[in-house]
N, CA, C and O atoms as CSV, one atom per row, in Angstrom:
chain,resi,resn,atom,element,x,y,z
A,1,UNK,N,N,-3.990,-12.229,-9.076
A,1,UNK,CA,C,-4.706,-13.476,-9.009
A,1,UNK,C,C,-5.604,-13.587,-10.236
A,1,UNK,O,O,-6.135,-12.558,-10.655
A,2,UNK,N,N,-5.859,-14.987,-10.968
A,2,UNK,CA,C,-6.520,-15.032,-12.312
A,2,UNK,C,C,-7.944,-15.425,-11.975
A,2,UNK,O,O,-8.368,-16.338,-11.267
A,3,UNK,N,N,-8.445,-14.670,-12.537
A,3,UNK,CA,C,-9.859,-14.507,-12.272
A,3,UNK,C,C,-11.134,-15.180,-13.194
A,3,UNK,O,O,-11.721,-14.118,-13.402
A,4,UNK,N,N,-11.719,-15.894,-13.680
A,4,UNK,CA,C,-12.440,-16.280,-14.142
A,4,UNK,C,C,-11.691,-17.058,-15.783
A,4,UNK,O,O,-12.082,-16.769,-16.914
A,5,UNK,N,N,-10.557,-18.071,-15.444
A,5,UNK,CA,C,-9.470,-18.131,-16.528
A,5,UNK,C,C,-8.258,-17.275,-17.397
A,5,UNK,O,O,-7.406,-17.528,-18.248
A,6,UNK,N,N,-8.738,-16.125,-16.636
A,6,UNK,CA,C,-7.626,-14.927,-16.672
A,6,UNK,C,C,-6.318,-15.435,-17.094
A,6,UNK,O,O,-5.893,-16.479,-16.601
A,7,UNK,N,N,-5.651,-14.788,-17.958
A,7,UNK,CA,C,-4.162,-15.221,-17.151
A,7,UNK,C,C,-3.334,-14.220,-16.344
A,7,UNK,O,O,-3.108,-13.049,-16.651
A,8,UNK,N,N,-2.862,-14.976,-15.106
A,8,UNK,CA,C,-2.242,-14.664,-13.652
A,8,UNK,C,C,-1.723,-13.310,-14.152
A,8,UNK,O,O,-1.647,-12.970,-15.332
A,9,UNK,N,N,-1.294,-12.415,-12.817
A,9,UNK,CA,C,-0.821,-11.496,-13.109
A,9,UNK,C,C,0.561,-11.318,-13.039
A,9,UNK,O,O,1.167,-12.282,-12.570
A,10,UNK,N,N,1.352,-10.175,-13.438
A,10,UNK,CA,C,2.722,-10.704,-13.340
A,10,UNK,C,C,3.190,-11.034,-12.562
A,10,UNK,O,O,3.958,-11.996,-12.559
A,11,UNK,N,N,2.772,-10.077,-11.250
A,11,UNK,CA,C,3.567,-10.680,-10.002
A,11,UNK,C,C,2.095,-11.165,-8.942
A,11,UNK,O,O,1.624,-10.669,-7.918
A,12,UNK,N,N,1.805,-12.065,-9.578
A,12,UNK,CA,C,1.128,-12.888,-8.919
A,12,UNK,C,C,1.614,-14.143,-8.194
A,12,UNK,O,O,2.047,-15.221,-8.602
A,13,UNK,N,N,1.374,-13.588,-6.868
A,13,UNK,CA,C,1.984,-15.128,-6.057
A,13,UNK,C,C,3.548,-14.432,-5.114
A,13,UNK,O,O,4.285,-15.080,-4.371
A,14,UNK,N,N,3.651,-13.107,-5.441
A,14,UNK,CA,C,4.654,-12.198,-5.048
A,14,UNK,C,C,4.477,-11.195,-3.905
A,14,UNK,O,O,4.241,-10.011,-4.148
A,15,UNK,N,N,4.626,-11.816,-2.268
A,15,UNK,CA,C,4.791,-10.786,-1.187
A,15,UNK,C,C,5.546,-9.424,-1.393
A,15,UNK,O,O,6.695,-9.689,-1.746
A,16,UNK,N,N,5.374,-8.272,-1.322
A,16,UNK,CA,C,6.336,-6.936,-1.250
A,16,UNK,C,C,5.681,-6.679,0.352
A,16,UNK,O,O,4.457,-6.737,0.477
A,17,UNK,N,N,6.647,-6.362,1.692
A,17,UNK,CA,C,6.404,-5.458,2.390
A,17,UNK,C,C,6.946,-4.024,2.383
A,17,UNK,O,O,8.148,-3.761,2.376
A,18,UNK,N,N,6.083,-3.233,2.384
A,18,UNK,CA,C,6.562,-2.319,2.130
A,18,UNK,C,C,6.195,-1.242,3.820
A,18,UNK,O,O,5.421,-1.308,4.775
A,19,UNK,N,N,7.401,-0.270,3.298
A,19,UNK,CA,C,7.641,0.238,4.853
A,19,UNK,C,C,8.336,1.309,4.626
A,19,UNK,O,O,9.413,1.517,5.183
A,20,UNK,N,N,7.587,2.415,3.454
A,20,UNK,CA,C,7.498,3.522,3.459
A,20,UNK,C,C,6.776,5.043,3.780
A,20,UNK,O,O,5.582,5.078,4.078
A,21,UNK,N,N,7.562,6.256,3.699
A,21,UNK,CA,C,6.938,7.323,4.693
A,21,UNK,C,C,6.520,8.591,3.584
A,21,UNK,O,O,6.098,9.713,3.863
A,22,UNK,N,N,6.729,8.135,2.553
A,22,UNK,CA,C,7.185,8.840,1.284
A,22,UNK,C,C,5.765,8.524,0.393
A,22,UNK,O,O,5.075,7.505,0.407
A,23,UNK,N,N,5.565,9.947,-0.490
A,23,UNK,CA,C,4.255,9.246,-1.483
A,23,UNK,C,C,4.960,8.497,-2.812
A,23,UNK,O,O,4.371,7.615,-3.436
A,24,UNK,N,N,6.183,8.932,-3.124
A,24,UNK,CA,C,6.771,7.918,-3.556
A,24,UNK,C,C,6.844,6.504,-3.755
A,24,UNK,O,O,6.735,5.794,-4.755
A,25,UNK,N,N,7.116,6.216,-2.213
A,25,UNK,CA,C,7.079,4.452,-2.164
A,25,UNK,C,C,5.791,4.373,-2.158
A,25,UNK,O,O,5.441,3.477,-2.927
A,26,UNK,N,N,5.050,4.807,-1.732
A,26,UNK,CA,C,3.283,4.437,-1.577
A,26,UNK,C,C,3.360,4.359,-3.288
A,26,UNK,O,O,3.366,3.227,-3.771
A,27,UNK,N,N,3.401,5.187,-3.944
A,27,UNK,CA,C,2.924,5.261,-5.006
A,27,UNK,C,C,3.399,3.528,-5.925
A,27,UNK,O,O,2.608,2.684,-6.345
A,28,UNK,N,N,4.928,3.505,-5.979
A,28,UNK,CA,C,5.283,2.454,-5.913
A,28,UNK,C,C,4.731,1.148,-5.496
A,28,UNK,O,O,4.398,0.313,-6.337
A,29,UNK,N,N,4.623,0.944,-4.217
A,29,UNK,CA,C,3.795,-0.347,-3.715
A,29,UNK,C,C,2.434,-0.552,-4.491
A,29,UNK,O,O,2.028,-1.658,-4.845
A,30,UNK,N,N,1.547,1.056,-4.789
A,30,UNK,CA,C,0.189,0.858,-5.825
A,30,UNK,C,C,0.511,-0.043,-6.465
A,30,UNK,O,O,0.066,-1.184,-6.341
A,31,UNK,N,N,1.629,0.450,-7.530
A,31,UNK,CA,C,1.487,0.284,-8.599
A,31,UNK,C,C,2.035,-1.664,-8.731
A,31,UNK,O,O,2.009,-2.357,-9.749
A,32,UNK,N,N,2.447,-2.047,-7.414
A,32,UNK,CA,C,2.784,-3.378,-7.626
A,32,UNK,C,C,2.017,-4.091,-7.241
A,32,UNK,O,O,2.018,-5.285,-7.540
A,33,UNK,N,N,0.896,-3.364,-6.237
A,33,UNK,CA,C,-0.314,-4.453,-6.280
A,33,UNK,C,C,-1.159,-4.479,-7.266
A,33,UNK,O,O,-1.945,-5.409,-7.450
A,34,UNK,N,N,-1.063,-3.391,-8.035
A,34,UNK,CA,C,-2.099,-3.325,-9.295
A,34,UNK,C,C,-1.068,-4.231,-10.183
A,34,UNK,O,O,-1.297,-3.906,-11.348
A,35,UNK,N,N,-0.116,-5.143,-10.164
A,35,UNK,CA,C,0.512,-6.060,-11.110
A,35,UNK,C,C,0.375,-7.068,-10.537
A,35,UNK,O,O,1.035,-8.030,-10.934
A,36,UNK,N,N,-0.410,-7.209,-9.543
A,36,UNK,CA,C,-0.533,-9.089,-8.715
A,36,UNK,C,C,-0.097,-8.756,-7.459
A,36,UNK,O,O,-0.712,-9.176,-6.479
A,37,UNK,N,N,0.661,-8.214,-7.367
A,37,UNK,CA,C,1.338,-8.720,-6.042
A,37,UNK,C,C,0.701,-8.523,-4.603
A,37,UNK,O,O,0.081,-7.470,-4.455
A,38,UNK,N,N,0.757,-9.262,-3.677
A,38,UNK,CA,C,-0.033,-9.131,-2.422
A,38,UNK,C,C,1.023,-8.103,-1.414
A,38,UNK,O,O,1.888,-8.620,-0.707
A,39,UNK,N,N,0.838,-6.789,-1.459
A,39,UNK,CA,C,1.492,-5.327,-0.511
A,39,UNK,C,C,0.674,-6.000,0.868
A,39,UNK,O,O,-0.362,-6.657,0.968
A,40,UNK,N,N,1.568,-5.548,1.757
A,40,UNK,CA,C,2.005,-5.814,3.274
A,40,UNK,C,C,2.447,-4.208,3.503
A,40,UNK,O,O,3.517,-3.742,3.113
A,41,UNK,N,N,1.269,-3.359,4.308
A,41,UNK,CA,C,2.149,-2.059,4.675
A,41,UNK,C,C,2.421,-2.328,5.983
A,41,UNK,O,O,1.627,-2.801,6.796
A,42,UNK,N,N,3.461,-2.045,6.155
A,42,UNK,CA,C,3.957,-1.845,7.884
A,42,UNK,C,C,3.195,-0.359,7.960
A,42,UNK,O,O,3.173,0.427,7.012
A,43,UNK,N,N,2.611,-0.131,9.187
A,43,UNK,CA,C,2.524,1.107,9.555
A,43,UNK,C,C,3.157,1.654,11.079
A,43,UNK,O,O,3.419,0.650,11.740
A,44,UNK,N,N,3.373,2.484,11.584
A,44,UNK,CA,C,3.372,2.892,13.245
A,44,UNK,C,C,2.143,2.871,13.906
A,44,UNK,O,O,1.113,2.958,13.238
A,45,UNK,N,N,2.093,2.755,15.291
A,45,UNK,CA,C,1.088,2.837,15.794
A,45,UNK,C,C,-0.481,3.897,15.731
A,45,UNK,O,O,-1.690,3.691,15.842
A,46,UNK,N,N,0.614,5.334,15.434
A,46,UNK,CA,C,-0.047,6.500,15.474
A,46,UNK,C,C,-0.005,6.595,13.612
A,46,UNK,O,O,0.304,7.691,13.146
A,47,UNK,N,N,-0.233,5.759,12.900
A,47,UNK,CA,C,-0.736,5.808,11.484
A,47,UNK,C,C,0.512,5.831,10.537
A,47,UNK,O,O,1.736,5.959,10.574
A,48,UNK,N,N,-0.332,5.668,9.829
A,48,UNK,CA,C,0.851,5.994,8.224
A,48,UNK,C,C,1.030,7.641,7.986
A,48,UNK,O,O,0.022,8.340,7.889
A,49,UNK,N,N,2.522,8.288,7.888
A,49,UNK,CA,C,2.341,9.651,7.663
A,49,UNK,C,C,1.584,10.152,7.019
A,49,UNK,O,O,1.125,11.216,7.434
A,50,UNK,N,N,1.220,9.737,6.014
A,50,UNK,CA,C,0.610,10.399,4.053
A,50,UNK,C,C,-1.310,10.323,5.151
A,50,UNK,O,O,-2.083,11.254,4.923
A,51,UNK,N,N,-1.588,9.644,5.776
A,51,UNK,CA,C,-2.973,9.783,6.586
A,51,UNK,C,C,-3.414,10.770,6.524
A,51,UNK,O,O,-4.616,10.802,6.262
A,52,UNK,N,N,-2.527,12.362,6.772
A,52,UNK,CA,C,-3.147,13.764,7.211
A,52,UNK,C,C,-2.553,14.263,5.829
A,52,UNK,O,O,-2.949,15.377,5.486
A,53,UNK,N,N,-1.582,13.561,4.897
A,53,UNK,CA,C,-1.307,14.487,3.300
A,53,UNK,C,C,-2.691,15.011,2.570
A,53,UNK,O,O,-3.375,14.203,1.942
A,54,UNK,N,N,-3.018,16.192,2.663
A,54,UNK,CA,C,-3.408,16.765,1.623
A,54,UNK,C,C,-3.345,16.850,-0.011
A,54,UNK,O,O,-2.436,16.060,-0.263
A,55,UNK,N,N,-3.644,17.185,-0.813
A,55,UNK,CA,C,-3.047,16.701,-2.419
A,55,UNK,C,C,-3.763,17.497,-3.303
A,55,UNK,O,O,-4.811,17.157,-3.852
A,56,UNK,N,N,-3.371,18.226,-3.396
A,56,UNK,CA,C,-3.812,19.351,-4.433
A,56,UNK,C,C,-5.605,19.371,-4.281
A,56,UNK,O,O,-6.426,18.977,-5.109
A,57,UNK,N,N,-5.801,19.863,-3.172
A,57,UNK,CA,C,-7.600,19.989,-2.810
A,57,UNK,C,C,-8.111,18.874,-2.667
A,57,UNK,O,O,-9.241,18.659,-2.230
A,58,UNK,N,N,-7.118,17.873,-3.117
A,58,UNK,CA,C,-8.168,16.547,-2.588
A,58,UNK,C,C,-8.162,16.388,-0.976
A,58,UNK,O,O,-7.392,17.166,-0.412
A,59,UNK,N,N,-8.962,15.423,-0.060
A,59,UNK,CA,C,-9.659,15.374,1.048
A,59,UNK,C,C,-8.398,14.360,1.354
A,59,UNK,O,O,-8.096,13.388,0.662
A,60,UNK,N,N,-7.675,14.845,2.649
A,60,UNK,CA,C,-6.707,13.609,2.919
A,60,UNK,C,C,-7.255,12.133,2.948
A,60,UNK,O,O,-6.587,11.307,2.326
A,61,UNK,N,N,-8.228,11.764,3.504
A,61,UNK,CA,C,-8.774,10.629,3.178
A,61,UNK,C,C,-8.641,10.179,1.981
A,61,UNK,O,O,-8.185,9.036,1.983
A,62,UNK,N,N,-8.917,10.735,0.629
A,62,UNK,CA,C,-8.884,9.875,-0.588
A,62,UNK,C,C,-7.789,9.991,-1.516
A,62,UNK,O,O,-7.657,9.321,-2.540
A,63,UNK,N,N,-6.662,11.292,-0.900
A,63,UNK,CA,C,-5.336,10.989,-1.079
A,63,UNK,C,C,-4.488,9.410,-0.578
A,63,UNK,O,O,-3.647,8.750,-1.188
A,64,UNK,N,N,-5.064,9.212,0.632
A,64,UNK,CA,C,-4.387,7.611,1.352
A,64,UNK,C,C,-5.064,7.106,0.621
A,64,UNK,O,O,-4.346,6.707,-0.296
A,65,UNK,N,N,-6.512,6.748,0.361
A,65,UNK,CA,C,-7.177,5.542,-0.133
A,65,UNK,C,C,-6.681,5.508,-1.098
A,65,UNK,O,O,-6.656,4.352,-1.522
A,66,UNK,N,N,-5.932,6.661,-2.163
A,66,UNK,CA,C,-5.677,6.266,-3.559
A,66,UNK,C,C,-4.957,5.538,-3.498
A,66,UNK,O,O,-5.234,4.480,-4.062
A,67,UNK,N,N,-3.378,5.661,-2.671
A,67,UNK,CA,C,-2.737,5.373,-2.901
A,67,UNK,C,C,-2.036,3.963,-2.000
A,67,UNK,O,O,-0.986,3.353,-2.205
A,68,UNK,N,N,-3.036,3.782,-1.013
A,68,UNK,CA,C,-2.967,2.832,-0.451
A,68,UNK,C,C,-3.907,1.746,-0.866
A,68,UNK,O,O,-3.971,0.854,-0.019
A,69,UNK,N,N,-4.811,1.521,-2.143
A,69,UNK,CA,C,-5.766,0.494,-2.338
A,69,UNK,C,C,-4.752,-0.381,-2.872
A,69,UNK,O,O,-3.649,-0.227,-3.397
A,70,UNK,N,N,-5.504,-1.362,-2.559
A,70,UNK,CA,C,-5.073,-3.035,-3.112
A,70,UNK,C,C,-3.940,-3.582,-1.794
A,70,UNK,O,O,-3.194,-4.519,-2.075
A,71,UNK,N,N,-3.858,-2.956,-0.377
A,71,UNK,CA,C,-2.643,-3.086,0.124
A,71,UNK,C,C,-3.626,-3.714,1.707
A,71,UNK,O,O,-4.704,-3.324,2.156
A,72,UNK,N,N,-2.881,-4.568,2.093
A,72,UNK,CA,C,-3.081,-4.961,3.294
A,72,UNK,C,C,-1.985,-4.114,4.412
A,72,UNK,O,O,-0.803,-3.939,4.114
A,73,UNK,N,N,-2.622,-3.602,5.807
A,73,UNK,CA,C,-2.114,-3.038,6.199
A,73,UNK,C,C,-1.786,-3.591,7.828
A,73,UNK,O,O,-2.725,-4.090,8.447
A,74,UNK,N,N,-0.438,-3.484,8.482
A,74,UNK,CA,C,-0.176,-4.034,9.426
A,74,UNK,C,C,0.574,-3.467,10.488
A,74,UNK,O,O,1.741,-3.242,10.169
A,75,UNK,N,N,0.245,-3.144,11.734
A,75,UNK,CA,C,0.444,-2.160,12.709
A,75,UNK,C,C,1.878,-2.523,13.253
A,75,UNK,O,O,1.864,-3.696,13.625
A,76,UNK,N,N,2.869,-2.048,13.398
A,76,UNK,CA,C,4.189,-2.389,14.009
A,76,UNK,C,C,4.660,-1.548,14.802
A,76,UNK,O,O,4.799,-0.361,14.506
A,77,UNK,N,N,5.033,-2.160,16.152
A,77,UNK,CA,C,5.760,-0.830,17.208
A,77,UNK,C,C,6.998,-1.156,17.105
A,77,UNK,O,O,7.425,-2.196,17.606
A,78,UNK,N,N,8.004,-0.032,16.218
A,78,UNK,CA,C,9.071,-0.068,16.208
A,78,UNK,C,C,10.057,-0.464,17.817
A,78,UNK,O,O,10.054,0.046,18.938
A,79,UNK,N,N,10.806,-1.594,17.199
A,79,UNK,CA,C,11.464,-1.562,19.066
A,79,UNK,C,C,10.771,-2.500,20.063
A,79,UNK,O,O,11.223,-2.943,21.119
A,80,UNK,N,N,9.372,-2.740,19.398
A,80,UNK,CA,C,8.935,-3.367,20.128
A,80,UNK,C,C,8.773,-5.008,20.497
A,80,UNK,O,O,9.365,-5.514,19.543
A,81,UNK,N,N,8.456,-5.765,21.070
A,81,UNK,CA,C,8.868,-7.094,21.182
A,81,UNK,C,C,7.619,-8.279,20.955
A,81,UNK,O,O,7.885,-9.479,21.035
């Protein structure tokens, strides 16, 4: 989004849901909200796996926050109606 006459970002104006278990795709989805785009995480009820990932001494907490900032997050019960 363009910010004070900015110009827009690339993928500005661009939904990704993403609905991965992997630090991979997390890492991925970062890196596309840090280009504009508005990330949609699906999660399970009982959390996103990477929640309890550890990361080389970092505090699982700021392993997820890294890699989950810029992302809106949205609870889904697989199966469910």
């Amino acid at each position: 989004m363009a910010v004070g006459g900015a110009q827009p970002a690339v993928l500005d104006g661009v939904t990704v849901i993403e609905y991965s278990h992997a630090p991979a795709g997390a890492k991925c989805g970062r890196l596309l909200a840090e280009l504009g785009a508005l990330l949609v995480l699906l999660e399970p009820p009982e959390g996103h796996p990477l929640r309890g990932v550890v990361d080389d001494g970092a505090t699982a907490a700021h392993y997820f926050e890294t890699l989950m900032a810029g992302k809106q997050s949205v609870v889904v019960e697989p199966g469910g109606t």
